[in-house]
Backbone bond lengths (Angstrom), bond angles and torsions (degrees), N, CA, C in turn:
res aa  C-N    CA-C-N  psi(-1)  N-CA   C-N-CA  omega(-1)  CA-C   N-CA-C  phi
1 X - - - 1.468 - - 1.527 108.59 -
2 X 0.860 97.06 117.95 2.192 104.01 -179.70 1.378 91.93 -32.89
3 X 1.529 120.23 -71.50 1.182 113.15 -136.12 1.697 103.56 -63.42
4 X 1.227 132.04 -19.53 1.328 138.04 -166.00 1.641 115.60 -80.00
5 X 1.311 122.73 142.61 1.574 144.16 -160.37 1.432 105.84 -124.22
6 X 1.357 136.14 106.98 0.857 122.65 -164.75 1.413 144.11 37.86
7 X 1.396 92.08 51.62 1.714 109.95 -165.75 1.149 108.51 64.65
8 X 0.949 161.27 -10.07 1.569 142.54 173.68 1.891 106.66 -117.32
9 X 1.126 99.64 167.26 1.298 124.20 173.67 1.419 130.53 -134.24
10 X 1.340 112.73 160.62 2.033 88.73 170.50 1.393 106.03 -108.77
11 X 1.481 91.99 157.19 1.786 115.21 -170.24 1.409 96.45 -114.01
12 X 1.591 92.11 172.23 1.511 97.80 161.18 1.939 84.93 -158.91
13 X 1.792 77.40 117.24 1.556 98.80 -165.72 1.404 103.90 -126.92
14 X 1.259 133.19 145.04 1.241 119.37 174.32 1.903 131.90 58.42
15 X 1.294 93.73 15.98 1.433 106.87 -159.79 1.575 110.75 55.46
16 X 1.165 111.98 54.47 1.317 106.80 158.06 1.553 114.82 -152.84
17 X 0.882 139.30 125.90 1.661 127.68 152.43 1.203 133.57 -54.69
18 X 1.714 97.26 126.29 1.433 109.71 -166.93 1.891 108.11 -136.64
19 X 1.110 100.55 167.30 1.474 108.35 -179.93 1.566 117.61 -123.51
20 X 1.975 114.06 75.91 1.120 95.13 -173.57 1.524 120.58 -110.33
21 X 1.278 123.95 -140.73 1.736 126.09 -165.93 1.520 90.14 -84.57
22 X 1.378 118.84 123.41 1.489 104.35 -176.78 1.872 104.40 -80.06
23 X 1.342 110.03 10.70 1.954 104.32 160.36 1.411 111.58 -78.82
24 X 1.008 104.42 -34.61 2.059 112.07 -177.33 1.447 103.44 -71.51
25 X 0.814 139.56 -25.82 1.300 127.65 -171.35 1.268 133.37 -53.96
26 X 1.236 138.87 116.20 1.510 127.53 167.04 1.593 91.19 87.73
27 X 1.406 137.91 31.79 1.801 116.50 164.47 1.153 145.40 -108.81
28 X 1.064 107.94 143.41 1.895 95.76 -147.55 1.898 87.11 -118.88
29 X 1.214 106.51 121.72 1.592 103.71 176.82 1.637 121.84 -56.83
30 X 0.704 145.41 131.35 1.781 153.75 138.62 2.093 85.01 80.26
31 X 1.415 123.83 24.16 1.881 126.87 -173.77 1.951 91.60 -44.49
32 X 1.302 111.21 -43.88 1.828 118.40 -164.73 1.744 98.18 -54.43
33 X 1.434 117.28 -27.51 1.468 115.64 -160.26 1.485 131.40 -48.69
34 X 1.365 113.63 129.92 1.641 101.80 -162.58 2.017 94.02 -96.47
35 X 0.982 107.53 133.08 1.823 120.90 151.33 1.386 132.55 -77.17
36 X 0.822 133.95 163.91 1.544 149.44 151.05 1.317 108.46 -47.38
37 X 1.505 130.15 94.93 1.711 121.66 -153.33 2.057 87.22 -94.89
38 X 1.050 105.73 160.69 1.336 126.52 159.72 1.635 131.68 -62.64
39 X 1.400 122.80 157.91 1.228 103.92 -167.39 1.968 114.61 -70.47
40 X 1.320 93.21 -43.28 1.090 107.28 172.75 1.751 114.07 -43.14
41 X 1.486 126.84 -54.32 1.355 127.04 171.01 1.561 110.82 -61.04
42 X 1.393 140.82 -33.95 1.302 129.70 164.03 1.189 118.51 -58.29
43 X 1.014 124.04 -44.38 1.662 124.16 150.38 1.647 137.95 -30.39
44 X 1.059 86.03 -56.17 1.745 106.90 178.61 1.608 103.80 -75.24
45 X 1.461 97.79 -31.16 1.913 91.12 -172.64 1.796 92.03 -88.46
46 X 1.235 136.22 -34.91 1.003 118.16 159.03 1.510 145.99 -27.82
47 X 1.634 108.99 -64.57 1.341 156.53 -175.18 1.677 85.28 -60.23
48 X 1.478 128.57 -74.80 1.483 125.75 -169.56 1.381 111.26 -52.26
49 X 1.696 118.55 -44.20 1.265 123.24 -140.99 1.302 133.46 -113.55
50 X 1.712 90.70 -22.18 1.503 120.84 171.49 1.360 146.86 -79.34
51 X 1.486 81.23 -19.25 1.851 109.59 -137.76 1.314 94.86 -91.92
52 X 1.695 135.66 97.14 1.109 117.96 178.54 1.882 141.06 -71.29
53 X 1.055 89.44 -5.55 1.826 114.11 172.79 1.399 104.43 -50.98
54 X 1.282 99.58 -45.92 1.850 103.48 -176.41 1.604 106.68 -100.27
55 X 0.744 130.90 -0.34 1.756 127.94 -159.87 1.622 103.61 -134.67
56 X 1.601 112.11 149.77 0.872 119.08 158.39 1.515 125.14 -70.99
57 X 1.399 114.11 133.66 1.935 127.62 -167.20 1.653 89.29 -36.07
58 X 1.500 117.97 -77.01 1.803 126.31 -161.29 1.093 86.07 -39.06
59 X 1.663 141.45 -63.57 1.498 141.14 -142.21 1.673 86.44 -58.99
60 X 1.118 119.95 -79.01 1.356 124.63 -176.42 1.120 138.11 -20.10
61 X 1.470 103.66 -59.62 1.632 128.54 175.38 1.498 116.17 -73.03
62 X 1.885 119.37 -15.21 1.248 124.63 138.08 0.855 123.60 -71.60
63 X 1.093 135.24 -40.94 1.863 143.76 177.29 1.872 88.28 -47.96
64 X 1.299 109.94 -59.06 1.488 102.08 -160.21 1.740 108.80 -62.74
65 X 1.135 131.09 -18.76 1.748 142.51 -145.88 2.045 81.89 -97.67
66 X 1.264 96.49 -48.49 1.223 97.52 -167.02 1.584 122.61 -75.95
67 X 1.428 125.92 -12.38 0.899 152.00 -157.41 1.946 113.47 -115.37
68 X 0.948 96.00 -29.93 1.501 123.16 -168.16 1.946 101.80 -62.71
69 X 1.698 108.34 -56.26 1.577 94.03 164.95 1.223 126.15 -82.07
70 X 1.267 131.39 -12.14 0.888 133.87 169.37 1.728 130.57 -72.73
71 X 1.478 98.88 -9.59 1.799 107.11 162.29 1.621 102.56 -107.24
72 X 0.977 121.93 -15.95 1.379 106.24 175.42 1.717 113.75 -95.53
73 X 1.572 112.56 -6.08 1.551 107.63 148.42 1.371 129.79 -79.49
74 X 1.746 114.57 -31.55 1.517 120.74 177.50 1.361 95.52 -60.73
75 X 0.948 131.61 -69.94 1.440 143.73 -174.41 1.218 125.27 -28.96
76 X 1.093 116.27 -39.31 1.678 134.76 -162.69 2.103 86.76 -106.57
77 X 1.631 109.11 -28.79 1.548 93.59 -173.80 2.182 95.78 -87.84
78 X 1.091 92.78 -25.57 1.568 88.68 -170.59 1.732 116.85 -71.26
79 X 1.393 100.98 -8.80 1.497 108.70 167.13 1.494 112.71 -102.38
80 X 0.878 116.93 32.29 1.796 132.16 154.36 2.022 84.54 88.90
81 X 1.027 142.84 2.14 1.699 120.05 -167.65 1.712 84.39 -75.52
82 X 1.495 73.98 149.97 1.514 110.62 -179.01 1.885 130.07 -109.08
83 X 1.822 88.61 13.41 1.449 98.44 -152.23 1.952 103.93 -67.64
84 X 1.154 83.69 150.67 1.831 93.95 179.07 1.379 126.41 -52.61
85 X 1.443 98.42 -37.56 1.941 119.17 170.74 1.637 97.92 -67.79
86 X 0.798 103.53 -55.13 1.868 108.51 -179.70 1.564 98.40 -41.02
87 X 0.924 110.23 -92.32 1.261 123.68 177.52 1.702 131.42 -32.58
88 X 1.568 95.53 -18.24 1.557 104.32 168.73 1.299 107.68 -92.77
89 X 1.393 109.01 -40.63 1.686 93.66 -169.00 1.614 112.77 -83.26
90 X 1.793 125.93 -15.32 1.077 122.58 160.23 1.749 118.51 -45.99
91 X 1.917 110.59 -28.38 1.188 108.23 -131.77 1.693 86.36 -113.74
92 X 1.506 106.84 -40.48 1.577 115.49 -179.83 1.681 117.54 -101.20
93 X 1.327 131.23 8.33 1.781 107.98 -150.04 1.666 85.06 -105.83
94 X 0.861 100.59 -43.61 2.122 87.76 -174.56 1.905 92.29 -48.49
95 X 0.884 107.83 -67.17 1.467 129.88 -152.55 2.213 86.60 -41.70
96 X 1.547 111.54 -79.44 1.321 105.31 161.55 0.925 138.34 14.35
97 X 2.220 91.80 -76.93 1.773 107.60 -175.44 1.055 113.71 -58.76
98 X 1.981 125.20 -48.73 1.187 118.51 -174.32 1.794 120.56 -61.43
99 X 1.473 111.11 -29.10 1.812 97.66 178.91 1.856 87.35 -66.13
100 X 0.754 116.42 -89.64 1.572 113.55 -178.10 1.490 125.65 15.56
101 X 1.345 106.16 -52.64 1.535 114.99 169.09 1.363 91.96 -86.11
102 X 1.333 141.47 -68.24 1.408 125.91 -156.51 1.801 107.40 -51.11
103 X 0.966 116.65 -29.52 1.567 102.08 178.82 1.384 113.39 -87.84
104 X 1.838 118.75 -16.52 1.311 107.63 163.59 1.773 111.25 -70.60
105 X 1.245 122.47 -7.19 1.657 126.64 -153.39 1.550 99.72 -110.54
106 X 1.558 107.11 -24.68 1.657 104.59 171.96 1.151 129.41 -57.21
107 X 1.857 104.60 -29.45 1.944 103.62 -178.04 1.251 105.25 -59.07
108 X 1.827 116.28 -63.06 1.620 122.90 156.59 1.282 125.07 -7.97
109 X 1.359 120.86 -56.24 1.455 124.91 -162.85 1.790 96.21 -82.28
110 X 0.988 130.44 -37.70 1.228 146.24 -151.03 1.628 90.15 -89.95
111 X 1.323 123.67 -21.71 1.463 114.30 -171.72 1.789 100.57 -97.06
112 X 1.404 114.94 -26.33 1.600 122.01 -154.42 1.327 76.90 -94.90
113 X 1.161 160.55 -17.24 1.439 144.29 -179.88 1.397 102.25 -93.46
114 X 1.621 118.16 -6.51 1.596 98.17 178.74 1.929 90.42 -111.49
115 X 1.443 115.48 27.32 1.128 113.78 176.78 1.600 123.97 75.74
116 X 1.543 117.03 18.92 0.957 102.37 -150.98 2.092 92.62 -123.30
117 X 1.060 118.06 91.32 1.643 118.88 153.23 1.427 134.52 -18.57
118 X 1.338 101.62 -38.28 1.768 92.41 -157.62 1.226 102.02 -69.97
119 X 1.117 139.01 9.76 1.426 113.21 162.91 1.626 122.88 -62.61
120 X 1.385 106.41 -7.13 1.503 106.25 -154.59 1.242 110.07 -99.72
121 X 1.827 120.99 9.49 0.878 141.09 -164.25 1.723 104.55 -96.46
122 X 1.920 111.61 -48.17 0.859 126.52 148.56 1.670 137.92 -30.40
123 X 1.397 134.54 107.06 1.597 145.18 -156.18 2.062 86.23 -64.60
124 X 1.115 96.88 -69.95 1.646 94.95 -159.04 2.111 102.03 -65.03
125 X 1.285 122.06 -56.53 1.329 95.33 167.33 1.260 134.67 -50.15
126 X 1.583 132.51 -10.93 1.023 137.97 157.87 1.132 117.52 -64.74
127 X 1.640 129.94 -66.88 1.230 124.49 173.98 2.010 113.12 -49.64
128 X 0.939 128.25 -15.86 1.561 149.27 178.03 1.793 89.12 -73.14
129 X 1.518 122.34 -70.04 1.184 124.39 176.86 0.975 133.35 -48.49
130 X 1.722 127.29 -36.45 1.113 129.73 164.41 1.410 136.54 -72.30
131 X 1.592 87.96 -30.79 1.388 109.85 -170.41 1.560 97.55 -66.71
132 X 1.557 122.12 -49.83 1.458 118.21 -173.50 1.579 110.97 -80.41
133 X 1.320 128.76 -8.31 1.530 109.98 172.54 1.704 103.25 -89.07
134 X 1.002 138.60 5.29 1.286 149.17 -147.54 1.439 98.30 -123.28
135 X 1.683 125.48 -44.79 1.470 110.62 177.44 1.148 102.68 -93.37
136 X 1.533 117.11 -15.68 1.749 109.97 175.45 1.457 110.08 -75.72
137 X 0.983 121.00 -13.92 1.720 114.28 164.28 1.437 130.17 -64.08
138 X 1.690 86.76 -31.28 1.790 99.92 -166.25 1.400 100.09 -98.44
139 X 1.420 126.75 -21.76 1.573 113.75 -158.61 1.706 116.88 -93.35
140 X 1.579 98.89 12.18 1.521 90.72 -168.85 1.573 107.25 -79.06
141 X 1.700 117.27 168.64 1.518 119.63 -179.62 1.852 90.10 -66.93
142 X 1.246 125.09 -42.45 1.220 107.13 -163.97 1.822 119.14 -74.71
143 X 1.323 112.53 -29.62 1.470 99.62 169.11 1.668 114.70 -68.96
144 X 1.491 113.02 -33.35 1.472 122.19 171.05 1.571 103.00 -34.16
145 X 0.966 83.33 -78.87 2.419 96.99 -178.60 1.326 91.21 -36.82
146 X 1.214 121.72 -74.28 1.490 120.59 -151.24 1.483 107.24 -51.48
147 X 1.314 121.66 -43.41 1.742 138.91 -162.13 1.342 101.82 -77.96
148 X 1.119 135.26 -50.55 0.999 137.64 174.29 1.836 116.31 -60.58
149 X 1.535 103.99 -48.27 1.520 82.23 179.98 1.612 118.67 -91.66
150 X 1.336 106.60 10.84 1.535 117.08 156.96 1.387 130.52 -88.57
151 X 1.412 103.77 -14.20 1.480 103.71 152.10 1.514 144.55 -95.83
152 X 2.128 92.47 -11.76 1.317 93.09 162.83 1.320 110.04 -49.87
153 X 1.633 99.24 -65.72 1.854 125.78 -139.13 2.143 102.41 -55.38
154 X 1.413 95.81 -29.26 1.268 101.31 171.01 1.562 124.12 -79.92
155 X 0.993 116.58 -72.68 1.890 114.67 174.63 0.814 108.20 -107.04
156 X 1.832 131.97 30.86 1.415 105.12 163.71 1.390 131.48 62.40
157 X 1.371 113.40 61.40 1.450 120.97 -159.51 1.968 114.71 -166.36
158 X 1.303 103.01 88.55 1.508 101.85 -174.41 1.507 122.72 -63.24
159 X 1.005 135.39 90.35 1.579 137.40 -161.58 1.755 109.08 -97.09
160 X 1.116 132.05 12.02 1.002 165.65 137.67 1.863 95.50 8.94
161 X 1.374 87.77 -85.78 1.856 112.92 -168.94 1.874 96.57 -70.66
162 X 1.275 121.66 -13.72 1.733 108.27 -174.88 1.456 79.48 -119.03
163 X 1.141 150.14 55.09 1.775 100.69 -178.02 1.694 90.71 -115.31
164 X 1.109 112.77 1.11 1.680 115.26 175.07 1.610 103.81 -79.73
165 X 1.289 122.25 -55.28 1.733 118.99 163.22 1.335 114.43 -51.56
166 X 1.663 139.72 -29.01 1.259 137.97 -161.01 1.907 96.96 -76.62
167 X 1.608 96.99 -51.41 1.180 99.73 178.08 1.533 142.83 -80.49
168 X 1.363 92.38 -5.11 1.598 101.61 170.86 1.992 96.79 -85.33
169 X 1.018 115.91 -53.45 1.480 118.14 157.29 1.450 131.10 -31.34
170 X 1.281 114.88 -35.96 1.375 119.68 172.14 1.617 119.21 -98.35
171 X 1.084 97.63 -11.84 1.570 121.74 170.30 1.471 104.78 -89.91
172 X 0.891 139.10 -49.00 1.973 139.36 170.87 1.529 86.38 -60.94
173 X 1.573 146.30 -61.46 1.563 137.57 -144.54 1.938 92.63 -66.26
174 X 1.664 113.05 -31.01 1.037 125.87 -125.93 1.742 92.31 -90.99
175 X 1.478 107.89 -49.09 1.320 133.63 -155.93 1.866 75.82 -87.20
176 X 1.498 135.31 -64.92 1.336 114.95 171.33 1.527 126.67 -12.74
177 X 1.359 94.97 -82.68 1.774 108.94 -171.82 1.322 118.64 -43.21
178 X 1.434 115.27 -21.19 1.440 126.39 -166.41 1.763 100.50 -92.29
179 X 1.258 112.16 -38.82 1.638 121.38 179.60 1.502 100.63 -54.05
180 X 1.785 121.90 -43.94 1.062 146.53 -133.54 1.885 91.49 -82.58
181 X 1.593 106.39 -55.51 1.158 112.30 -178.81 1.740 130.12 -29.32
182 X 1.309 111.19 105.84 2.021 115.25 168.21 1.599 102.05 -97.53
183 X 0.683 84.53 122.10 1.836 170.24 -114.17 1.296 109.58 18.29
184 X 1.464 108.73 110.78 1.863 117.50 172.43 1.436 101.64 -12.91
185 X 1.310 122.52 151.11 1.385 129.20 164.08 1.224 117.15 -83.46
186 X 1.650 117.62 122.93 1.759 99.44 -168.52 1.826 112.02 -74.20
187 X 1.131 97.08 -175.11 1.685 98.73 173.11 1.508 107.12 -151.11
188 X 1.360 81.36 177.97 1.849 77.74 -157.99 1.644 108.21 -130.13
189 X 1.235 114.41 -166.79 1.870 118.81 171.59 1.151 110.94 -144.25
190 X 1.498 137.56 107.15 1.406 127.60 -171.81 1.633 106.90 -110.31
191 X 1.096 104.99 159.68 1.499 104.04 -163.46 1.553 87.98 -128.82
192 X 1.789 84.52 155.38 1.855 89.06 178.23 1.420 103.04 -134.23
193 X 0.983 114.03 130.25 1.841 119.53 -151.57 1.699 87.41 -144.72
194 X 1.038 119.12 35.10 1.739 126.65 163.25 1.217 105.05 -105.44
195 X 1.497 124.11 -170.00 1.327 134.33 -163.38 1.651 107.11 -112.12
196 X 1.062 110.74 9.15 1.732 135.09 -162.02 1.625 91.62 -128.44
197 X 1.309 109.22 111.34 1.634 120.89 175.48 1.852 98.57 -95.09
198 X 0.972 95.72 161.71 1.706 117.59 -167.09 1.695 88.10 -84.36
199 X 1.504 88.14 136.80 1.905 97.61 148.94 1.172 127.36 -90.20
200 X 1.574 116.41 -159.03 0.836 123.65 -171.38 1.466 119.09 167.86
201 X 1.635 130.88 132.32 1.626 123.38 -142.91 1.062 107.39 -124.03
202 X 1.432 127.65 -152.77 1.417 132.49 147.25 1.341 120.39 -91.61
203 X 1.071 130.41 23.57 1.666 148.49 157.50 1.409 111.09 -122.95
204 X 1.551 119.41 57.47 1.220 110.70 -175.81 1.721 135.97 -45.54
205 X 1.122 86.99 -21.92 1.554 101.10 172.16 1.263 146.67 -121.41
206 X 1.374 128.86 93.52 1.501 130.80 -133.08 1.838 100.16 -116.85
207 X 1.198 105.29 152.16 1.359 131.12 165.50 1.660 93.10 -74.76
208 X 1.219 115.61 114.98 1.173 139.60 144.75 2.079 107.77 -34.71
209 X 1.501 83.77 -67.46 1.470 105.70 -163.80 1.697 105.82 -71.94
210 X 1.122 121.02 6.08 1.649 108.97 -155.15 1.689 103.65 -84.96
211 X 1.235 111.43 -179.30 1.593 111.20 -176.67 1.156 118.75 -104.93
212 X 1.312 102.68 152.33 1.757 99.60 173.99 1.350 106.39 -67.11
213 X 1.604 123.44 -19.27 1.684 97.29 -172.06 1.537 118.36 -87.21
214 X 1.358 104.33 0.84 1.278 125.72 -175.73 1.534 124.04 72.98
215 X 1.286 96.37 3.16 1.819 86.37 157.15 1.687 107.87 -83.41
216 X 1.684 81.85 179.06 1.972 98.13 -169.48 1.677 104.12 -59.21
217 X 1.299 104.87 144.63 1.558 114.46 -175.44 1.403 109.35 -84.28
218 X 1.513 128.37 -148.77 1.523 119.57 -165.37 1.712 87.24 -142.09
219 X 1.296 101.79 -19.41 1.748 96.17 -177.13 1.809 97.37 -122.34
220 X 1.368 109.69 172.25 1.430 118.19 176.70 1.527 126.48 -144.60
221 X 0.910 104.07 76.15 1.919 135.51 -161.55 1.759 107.98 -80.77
222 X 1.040 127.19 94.95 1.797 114.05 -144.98 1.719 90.14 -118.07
223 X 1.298 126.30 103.09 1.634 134.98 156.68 1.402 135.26 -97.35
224 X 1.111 115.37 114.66 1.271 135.83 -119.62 2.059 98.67 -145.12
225 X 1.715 105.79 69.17 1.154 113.46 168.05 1.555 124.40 -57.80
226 X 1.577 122.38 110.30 1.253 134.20 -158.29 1.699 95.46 -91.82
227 X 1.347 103.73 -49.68 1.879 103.28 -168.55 1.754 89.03 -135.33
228 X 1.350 89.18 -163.84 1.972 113.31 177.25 1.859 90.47 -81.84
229 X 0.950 141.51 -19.09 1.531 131.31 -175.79 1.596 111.36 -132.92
230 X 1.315 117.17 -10.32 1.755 109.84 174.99 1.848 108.64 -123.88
231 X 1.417 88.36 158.38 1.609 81.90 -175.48 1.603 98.32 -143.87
232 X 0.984 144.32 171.55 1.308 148.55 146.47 1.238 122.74 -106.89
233 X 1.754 110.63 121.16 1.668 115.75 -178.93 1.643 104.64 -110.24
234 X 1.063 103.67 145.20 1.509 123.26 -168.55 1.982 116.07 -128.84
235 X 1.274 108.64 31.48 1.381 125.32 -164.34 1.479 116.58 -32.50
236 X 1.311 111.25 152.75 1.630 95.63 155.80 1.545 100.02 -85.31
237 X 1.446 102.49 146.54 1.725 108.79 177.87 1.741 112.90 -42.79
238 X 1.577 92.03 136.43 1.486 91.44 -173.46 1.807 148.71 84.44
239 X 1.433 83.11 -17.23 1.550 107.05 -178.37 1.829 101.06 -116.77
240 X 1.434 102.87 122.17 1.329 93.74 154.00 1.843 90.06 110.58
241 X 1.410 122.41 -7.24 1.208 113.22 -179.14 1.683 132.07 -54.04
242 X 1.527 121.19 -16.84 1.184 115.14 159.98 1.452 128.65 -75.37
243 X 1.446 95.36 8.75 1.773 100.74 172.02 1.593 111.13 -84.00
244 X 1.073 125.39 -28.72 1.516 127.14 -154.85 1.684 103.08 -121.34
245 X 1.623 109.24 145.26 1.526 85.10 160.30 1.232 102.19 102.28
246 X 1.454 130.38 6.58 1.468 121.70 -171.80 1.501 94.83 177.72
247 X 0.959 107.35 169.35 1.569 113.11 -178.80 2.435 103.81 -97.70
248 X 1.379 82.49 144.05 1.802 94.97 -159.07 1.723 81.71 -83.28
249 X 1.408 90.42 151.90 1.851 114.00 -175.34 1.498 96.09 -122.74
250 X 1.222 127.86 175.06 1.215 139.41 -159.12 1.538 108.90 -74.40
251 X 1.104 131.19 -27.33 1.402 144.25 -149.84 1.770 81.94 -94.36
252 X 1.168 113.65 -53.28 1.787 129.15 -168.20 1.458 91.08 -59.30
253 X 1.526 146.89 -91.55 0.991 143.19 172.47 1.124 120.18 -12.08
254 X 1.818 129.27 -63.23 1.377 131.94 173.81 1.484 131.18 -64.83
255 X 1.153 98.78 1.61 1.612 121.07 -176.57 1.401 83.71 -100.36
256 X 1.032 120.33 -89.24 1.848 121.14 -172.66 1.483 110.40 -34.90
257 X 1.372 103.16 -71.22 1.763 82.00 173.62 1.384 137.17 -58.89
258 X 1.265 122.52 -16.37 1.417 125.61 170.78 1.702 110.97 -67.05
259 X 1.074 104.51 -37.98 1.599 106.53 173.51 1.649 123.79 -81.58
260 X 1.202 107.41 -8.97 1.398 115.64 155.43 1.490 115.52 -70.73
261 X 1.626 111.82 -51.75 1.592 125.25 169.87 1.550 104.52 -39.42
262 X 1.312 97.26 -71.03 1.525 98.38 -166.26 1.500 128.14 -66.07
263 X 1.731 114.95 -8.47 1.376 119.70 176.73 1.367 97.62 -114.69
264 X 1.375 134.09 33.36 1.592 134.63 175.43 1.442 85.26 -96.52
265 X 1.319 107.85 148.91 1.400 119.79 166.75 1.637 126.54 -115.84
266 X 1.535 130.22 13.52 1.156 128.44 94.23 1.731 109.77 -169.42
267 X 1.022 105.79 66.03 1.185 117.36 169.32 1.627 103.02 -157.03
268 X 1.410 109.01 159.27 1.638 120.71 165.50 1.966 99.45 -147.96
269 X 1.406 113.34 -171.70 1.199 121.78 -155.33 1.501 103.96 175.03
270 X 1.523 92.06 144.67 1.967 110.73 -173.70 1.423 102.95 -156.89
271 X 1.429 101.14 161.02 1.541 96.20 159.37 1.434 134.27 -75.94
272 X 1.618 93.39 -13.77 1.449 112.15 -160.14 1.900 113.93 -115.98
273 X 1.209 135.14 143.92 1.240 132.08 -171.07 1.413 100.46 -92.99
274 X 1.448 123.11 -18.81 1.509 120.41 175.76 1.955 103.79 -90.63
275 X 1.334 91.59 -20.91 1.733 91.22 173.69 1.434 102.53 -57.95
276 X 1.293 145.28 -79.11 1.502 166.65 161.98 1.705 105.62 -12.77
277 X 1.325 106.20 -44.57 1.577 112.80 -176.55 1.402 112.44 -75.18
278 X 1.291 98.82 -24.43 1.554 108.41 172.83 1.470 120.84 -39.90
279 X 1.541 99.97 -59.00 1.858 125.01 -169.71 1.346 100.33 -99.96
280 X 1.208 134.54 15.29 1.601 124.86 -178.99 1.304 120.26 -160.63
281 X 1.787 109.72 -7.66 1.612 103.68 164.31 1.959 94.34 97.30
282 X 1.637 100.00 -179.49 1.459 98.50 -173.26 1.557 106.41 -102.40
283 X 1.597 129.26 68.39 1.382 128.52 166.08 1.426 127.65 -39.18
């Protein structure tokens, strides 16, 4: 992890500052795990995902590819089998897919830290690009919590046992629409050449644009801290232009990191222990 010095980094965990192994950080045991979903959630994942009236056919006919082992494991677990394969791919296959993309997304990452774009010029590293800022939005424990109890409180619907398929699903619709976009959306590299290094949370990747009330926003502005001095912005066109394009002043930095603070869901991270004291005082 950039931000880390001899393996560790500082946190601010628990309201407190700490200095731990930057591998431990943020892990949630077997979080990818699929359940035995309810009738009510086969429904709902239906109703969103299936339904071609509202959806584009490809969206669908992926919806179905993707969906396809995953009813013939509920199925086979909801009639009491106990088989070991069952039980792995309930327990390991989301989890899988995502290293899968992350090691296709590392060459990428490995190029934007040496400053270098042209990958984005490229059809298949693009779809690689989208595809991974798109499940990294959806897969954290903290949008999980949040999604879930926003879909109870609204229709009444525990998604609990699917919400790892919902979101790899809404993450494929997601990483689509974005491929889909004329004229590609450009993106950018901002550098921070102040005395104030960039954070960075356990939601590494935040909507710029999102709301305080926490429903879905109307724009999708995606910032995406790479190190303590580079970041990647991914704007919606037009919004967000005093970020790029000029060198960032102190006000620019504290704006960005505060919105990392405030969309972390409960952790944040720096290289620095006076970085952290900055946004939270001397704990």
């Amino acid at each position: 992890m950039p931000w880390a010095n001899d393996k560790k980094l500082y946190a601010y965990i628990n309201k407190k500052i700490c200095r731990p192994n930057a591998i431990n950080i943020s892990v949630k045991s077997y979080m990818y795990e699929l359940k035995v979903p309810n009738k009510k959630e086969i429904e709902l994942i239906k109703s969103l995902f299936l339904d071609k009236r509202y959806k584009n056919k490809i969206i669908v006919e992926n919806n179905k590819k993707i969906l396809e082992c995953y009813e013939m494991a509920f199925f086979l677990k909801q009639d009491g089998e106990t088989n070991e394969i069952v039980d792995l791919y309930l327990k390991n296959s989301i989890e899988s897919g995502h290293e899968e993309l992350e090691n296709d997304f590392d060459v990428i990452f490995n190029k934007m830290i040496e400053k270098d774009l042209s990958f984005y010029e490229n059809i298949r590293d693009r779809i690689v690009f989208y595809s991974w800022l798109s499940t990294q939005s959806l897969r954290t424990f903290g949008v999980r919590q949040k999604s879930i109890e926003r879909i109870n409180k609204i229709i009444d619907v525990d998604v609990s046992s699917s919400w790892a398929i919902i979101s790899v699903l809404l993450a494929s619709e997601l990483g689509l629409s974005l491929f889909l976009e004329k004229p590609k959306r450009p993106i950018f590299l901002i550098e921070n050449k102040t005395e104030i290094t960039f954070l960075t949370s356990d939601q590494p990747i935040i909507n710029l644009d999102a709301r305080d009330d926490g429903y879905s926003p109307a724009h999708l502005s995606w910032y995406y801290p790479l190190g303590p001095r580079l970041a990647l912005l991914f704007p919606e066109p037009g919004k967000h232009e005093g970020l790029y394009g000029k060198v960032l002043d102190y006000d620019q930095v504290d704006y960005l990191n505060k919105k990392v603070v405030d969309l972390s869901h409960a952790q944040f991270y720096a290289d620095s222990r006076r970085t952290i004291e900055r946004y939270v005082g001397n704990d």
